[in-house]
PDB file of N, CA, C and O in Angstrom:
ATOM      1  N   UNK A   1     -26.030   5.610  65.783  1.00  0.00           N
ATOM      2  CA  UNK A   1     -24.593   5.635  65.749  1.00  0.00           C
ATOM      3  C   UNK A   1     -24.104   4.907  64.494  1.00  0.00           C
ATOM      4  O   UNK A   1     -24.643   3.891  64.057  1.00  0.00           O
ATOM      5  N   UNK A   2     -22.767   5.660  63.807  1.00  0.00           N
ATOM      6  CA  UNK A   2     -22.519   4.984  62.585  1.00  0.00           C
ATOM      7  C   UNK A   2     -21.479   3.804  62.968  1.00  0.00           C
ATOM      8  O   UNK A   2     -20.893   3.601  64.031  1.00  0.00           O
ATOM      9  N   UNK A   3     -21.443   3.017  61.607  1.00  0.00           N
ATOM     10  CA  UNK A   3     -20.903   1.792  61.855  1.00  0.00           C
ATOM     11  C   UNK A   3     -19.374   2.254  61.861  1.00  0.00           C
ATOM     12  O   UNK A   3     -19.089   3.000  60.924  1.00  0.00           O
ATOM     13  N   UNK A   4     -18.347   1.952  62.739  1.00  0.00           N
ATOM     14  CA  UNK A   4     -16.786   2.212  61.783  1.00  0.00           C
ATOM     15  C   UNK A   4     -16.785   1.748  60.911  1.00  0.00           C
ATOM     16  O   UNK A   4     -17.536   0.883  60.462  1.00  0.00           O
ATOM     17  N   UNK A   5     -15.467   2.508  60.281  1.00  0.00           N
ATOM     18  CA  UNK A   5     -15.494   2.270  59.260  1.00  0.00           C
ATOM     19  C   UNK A   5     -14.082   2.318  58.947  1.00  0.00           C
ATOM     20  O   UNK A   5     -13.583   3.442  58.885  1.00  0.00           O
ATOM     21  N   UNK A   6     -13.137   1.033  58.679  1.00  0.00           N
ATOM     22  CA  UNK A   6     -11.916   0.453  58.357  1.00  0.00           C
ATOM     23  C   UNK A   6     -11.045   1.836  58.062  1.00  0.00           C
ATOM     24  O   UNK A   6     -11.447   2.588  57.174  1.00  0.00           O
ATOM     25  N   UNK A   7      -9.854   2.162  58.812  1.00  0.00           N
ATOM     26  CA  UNK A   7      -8.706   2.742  57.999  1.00  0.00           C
ATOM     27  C   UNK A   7      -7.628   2.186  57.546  1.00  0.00           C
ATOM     28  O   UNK A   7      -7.099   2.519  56.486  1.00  0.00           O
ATOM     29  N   UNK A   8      -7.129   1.121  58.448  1.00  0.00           N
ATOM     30  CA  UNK A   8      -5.995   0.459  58.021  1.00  0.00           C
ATOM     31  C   UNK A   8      -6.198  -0.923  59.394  1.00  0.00           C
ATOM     32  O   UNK A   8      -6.933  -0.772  60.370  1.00  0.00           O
ATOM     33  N   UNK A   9      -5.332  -2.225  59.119  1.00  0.00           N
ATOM     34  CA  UNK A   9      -4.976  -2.850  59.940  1.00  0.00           C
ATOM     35  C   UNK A   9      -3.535  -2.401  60.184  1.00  0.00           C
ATOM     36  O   UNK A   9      -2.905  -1.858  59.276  1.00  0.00           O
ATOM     37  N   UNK A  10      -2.940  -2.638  61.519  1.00  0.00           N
ATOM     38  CA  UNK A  10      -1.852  -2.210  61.645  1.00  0.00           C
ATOM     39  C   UNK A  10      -1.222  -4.007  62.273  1.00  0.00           C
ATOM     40  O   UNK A  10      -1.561  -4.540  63.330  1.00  0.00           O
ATOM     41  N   UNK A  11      -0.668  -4.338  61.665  1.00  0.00           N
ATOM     42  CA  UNK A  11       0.404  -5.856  61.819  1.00  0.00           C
ATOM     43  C   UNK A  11       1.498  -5.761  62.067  1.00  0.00           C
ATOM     44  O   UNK A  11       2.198  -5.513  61.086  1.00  0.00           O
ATOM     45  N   UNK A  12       2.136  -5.874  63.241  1.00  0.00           N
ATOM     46  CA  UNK A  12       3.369  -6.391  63.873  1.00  0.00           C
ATOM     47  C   UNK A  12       3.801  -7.376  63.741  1.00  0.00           C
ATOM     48  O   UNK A  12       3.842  -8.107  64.730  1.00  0.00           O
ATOM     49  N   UNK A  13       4.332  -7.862  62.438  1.00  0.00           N
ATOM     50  CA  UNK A  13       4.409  -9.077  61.980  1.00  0.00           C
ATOM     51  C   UNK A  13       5.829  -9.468  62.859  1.00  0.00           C
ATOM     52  O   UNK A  13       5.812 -10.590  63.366  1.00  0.00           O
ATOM     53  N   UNK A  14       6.980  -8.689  63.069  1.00  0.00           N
ATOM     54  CA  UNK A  14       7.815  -9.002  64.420  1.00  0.00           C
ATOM     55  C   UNK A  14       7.070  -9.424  65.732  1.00  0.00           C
ATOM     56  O   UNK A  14       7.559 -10.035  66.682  1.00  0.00           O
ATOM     57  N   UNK A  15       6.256  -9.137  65.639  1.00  0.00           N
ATOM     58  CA  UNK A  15       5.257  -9.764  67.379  1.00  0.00           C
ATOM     59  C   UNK A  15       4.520 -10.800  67.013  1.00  0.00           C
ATOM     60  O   UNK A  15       4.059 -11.507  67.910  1.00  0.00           O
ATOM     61  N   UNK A  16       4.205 -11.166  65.430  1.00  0.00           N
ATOM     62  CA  UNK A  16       3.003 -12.395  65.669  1.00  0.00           C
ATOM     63  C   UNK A  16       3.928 -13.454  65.789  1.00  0.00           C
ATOM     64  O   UNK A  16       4.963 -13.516  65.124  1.00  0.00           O
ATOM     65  N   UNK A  17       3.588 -14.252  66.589  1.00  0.00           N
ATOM     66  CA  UNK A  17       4.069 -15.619  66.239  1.00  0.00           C
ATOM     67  C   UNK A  17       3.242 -16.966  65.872  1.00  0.00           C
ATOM     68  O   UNK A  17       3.367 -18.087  66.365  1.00  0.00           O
ATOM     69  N   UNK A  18       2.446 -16.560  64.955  1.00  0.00           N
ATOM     70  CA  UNK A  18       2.018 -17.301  63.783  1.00  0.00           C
ATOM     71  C   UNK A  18       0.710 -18.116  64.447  1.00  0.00           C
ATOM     72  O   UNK A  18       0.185 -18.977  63.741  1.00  0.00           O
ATOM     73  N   UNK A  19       0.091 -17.828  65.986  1.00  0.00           N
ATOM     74  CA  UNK A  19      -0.720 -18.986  66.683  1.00  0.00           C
ATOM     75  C   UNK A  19      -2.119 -18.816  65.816  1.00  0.00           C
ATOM     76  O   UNK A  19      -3.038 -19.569  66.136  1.00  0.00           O
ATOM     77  N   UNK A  20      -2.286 -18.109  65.005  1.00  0.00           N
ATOM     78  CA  UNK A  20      -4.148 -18.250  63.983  1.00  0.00           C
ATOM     79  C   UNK A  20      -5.297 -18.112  64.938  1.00  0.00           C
ATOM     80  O   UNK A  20      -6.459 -18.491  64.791  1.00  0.00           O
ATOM     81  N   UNK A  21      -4.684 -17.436  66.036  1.00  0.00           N
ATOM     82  CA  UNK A  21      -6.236 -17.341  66.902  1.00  0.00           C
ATOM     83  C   UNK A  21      -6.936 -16.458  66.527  1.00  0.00           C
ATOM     84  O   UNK A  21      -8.160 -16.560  66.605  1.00  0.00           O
ATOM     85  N   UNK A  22      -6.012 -14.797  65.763  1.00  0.00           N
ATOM     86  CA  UNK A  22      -6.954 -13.585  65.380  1.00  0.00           C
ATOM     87  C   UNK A  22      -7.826 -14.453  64.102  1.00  0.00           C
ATOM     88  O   UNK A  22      -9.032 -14.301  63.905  1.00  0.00           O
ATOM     89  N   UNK A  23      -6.858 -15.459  63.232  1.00  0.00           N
ATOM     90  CA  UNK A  23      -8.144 -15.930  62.159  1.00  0.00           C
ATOM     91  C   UNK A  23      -9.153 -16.475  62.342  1.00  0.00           C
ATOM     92  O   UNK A  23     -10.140 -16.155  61.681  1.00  0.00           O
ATOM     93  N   UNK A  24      -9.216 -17.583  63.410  1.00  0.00           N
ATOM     94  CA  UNK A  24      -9.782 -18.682  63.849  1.00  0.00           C
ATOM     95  C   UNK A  24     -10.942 -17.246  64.136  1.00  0.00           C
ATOM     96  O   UNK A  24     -11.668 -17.133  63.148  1.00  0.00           O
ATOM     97  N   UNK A  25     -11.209 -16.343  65.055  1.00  0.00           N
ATOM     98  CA  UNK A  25     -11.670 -15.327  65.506  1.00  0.00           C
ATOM     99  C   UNK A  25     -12.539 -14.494  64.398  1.00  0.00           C
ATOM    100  O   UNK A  25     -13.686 -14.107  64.618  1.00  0.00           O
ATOM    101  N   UNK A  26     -11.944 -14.308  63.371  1.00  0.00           N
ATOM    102  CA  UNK A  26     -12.369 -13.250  62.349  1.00  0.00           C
ATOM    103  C   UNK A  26     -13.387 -13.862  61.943  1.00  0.00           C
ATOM    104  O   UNK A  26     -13.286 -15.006  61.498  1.00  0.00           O
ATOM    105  N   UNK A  27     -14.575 -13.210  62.019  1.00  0.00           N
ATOM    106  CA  UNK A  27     -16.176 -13.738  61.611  1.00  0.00           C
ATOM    107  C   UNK A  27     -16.236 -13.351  59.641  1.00  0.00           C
ATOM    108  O   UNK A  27     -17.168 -13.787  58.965  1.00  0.00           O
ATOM    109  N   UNK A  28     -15.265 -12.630  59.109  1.00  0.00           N
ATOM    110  CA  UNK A  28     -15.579 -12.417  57.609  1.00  0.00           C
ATOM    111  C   UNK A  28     -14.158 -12.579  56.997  1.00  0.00           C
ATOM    112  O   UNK A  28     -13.629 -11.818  56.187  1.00  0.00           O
ATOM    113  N   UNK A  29     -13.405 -14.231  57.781  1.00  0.00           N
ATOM    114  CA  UNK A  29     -12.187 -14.307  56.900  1.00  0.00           C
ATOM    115  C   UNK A  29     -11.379 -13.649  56.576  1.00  0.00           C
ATOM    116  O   UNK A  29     -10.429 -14.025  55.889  1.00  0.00           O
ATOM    117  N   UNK A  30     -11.573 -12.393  57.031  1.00  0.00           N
ATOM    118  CA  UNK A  30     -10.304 -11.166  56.843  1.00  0.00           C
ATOM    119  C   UNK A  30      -8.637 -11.457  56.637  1.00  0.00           C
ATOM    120  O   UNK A  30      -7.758 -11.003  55.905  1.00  0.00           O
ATOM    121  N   UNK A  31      -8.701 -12.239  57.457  1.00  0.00           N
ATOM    122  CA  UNK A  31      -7.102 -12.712  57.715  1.00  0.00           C
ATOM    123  C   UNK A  31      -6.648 -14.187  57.776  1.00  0.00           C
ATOM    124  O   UNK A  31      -7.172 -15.214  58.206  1.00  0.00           O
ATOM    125  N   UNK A  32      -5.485 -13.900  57.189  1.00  0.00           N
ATOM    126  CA  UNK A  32      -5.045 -15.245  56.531  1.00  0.00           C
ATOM    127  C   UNK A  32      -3.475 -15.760  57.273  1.00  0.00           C
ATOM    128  O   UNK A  32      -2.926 -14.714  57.621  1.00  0.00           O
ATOM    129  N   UNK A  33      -2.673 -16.838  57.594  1.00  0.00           N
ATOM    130  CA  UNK A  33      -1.597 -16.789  57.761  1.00  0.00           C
ATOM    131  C   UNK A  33      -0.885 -17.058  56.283  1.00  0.00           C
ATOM    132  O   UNK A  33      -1.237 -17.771  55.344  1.00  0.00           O
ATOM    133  N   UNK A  34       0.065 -16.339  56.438  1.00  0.00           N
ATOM    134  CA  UNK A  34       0.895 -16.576  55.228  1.00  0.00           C
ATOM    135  C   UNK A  34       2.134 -17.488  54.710  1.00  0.00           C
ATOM    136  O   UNK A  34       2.051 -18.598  55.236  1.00  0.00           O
ATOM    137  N   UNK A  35       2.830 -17.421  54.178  1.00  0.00           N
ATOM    138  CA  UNK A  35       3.370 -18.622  54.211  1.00  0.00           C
ATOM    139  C   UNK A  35       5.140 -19.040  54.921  1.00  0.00           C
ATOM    140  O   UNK A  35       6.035 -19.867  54.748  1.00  0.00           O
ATOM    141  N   UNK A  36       4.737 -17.482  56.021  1.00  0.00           N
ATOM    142  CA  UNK A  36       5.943 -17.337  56.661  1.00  0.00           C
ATOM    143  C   UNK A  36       5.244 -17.845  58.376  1.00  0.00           C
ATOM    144  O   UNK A  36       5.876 -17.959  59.426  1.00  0.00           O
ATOM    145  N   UNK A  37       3.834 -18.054  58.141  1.00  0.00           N
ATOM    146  CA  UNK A  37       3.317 -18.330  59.233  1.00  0.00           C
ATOM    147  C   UNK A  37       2.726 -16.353  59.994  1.00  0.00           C
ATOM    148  O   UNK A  37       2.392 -15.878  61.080  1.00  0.00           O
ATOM    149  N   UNK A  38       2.842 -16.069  59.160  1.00  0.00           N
ATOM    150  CA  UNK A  38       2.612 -14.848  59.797  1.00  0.00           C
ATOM    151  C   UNK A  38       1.400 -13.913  59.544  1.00  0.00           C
ATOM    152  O   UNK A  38       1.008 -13.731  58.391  1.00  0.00           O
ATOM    153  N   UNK A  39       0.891 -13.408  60.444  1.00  0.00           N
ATOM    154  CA  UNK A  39      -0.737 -13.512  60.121  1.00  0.00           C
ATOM    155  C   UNK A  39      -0.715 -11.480  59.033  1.00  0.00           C
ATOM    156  O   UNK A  39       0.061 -10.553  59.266  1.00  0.00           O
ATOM    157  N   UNK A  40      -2.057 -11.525  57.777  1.00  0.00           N
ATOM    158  CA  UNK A  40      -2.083 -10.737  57.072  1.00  0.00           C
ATOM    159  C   UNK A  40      -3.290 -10.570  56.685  1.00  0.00           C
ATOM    160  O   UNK A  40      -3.996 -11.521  56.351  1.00  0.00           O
ATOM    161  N   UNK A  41      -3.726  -9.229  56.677  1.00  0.00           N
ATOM    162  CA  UNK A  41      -5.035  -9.189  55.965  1.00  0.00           C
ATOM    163  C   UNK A  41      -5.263  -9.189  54.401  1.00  0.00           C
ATOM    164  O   UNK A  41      -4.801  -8.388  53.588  1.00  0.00           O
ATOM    165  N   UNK A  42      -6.297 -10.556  54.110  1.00  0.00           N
ATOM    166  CA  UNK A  42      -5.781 -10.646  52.419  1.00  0.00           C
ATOM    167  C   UNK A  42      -6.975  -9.820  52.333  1.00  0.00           C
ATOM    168  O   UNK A  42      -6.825  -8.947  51.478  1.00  0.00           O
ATOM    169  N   UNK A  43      -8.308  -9.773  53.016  1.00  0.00           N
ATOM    170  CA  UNK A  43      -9.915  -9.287  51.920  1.00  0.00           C
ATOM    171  C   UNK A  43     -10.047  -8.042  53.514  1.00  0.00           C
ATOM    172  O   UNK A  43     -10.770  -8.179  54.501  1.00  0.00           O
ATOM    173  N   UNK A  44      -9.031  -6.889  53.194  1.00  0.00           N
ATOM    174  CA  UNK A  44      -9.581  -5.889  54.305  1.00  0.00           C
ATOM    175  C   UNK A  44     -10.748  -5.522  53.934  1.00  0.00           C
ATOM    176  O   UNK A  44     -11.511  -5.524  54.900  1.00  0.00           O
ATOM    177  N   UNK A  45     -11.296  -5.172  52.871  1.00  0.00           N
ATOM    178  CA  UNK A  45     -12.739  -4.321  51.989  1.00  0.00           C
ATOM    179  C   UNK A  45     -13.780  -5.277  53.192  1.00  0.00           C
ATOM    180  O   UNK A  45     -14.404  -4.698  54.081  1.00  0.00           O
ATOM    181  N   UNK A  46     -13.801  -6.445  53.049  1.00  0.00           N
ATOM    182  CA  UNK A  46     -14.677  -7.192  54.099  1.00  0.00           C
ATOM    183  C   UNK A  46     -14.903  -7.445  55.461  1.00  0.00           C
ATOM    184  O   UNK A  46     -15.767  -8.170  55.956  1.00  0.00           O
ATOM    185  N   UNK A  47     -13.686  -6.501  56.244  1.00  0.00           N
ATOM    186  CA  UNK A  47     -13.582  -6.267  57.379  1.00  0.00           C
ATOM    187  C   UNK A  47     -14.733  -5.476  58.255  1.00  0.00           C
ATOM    188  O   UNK A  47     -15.100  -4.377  57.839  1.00  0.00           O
ATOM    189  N   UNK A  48     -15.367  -6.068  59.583  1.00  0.00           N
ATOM    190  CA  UNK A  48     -16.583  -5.353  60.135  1.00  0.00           C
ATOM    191  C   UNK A  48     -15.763  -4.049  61.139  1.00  0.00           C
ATOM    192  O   UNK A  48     -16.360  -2.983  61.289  1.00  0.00           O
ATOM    193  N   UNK A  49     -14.728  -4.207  61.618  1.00  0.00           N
ATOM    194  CA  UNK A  49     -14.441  -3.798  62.439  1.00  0.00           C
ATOM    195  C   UNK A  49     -15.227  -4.438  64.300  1.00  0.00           C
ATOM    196  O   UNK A  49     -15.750  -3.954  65.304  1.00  0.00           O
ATOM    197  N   UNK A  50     -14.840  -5.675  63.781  1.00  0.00           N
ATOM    198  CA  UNK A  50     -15.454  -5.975  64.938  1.00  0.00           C
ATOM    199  C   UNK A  50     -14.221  -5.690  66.416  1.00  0.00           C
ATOM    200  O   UNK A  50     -14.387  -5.413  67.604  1.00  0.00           O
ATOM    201  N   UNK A  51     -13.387  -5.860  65.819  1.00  0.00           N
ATOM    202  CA  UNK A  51     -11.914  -5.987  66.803  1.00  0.00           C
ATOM    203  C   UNK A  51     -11.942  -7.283  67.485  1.00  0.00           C
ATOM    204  O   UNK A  51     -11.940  -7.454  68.705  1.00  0.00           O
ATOM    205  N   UNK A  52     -11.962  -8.029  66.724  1.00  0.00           N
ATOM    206  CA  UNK A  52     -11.957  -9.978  67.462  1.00  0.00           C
ATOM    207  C   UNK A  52     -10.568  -9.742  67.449  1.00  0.00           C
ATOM    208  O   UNK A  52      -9.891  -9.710  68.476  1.00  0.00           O
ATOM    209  N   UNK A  53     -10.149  -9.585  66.367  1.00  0.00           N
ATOM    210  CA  UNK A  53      -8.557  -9.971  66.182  1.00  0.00           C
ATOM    211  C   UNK A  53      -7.748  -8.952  67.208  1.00  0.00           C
ATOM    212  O   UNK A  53      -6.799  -9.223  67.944  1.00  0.00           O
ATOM    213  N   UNK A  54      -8.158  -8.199  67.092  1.00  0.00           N
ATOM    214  CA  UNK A  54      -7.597  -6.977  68.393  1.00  0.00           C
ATOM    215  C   UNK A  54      -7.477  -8.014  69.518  1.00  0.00           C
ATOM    216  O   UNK A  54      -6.576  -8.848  69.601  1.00  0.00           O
ATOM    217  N   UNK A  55      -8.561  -7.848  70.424  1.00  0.00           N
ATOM    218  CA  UNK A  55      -8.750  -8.136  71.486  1.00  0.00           C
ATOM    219  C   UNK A  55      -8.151  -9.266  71.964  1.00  0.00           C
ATOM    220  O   UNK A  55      -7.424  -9.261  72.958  1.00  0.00           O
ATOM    221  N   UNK A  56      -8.452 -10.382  71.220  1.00  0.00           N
ATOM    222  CA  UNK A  56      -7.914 -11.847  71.052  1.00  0.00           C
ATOM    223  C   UNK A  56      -6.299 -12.745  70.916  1.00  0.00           C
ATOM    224  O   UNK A  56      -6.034 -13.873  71.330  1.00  0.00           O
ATOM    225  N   UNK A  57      -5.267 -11.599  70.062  1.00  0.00           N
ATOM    226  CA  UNK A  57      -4.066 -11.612  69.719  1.00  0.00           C
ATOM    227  C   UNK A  57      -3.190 -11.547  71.356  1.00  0.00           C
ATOM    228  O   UNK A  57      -3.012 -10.638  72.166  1.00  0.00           O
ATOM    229  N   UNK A  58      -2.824 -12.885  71.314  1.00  0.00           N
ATOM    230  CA  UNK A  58      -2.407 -12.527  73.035  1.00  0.00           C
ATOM    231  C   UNK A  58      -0.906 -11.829  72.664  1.00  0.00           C
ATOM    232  O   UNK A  58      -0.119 -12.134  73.560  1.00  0.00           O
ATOM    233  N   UNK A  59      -0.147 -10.842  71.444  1.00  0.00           N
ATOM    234  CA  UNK A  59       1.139 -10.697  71.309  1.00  0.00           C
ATOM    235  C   UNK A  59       0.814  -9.620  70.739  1.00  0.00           C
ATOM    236  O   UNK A  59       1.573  -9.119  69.910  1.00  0.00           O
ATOM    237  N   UNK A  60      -0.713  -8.883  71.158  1.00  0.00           N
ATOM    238  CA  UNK A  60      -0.854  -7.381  70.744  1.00  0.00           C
ATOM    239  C   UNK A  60      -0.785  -7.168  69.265  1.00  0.00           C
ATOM    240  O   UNK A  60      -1.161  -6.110  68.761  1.00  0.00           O
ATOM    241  N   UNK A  61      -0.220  -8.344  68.438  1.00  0.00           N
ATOM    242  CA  UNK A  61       0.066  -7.832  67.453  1.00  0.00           C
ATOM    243  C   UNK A  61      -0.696  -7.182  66.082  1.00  0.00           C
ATOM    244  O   UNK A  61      -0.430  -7.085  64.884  1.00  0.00           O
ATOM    245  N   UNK A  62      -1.567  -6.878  66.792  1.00  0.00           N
ATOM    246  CA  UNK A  62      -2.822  -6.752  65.181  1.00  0.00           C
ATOM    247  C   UNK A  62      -3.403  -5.171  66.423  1.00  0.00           C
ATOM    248  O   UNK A  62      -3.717  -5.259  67.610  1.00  0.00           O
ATOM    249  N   UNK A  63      -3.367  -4.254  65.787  1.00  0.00           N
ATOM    250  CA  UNK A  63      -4.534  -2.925  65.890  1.00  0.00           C
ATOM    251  C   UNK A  63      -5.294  -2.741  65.008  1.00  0.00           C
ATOM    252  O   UNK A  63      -5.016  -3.042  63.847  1.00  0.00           O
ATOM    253  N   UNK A  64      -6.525  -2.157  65.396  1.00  0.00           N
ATOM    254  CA  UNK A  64      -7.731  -1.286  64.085  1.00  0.00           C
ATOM    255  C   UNK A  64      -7.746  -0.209  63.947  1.00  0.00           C
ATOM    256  O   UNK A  64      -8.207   0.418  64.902  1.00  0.00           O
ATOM    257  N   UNK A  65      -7.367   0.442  62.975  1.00  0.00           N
ATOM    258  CA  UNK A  65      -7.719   1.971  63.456  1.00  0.00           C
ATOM    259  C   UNK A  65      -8.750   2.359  62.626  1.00  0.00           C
ATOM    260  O   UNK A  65      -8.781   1.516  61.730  1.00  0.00           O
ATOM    261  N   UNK A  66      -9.244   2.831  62.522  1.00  0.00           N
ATOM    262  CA  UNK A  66     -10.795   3.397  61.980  1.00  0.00           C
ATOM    263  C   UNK A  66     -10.945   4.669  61.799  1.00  0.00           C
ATOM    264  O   UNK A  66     -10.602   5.437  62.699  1.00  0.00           O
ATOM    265  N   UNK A  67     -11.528   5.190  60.510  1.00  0.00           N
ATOM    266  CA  UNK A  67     -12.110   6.877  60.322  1.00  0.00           C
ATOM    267  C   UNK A  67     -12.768   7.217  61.416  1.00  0.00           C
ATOM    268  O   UNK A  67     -13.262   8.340  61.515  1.00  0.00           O
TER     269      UNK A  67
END
């Protein structure tokens, strides 16, 4: 089975409210809070698609969608 493979993050930056658990979560630093407190993917190219940040975001606010 192939690995996914990244299409986009999708950020509800109206739904995050800034708690850093999807970062704290992200095993390849993907995501950063910014300086509105609001969470963003700075290095997507390095993204596994693991879906930590998915799963983890208790305000839904982060999806993966994948090729």
């Amino acid at each position: 089975m192939a690995k996914p493979k990244l299409k986009e993050h999708h950020i509800h930056r109206d739904w995050c409210k800034g708690c850093g658990i999807c970062v704290h979560y992200c095993p390849k630093s993907v995501l950063e809070l910014d300086e509105n407190d609001k969470v963003c993917a700075v290095r997507p190219e390095d993204c596994i698609c693991c879906r930590l940040c998915e799963y983890r975001c208790p305000d839904l606010a982060i999806e993966i969608e994948t090729e």
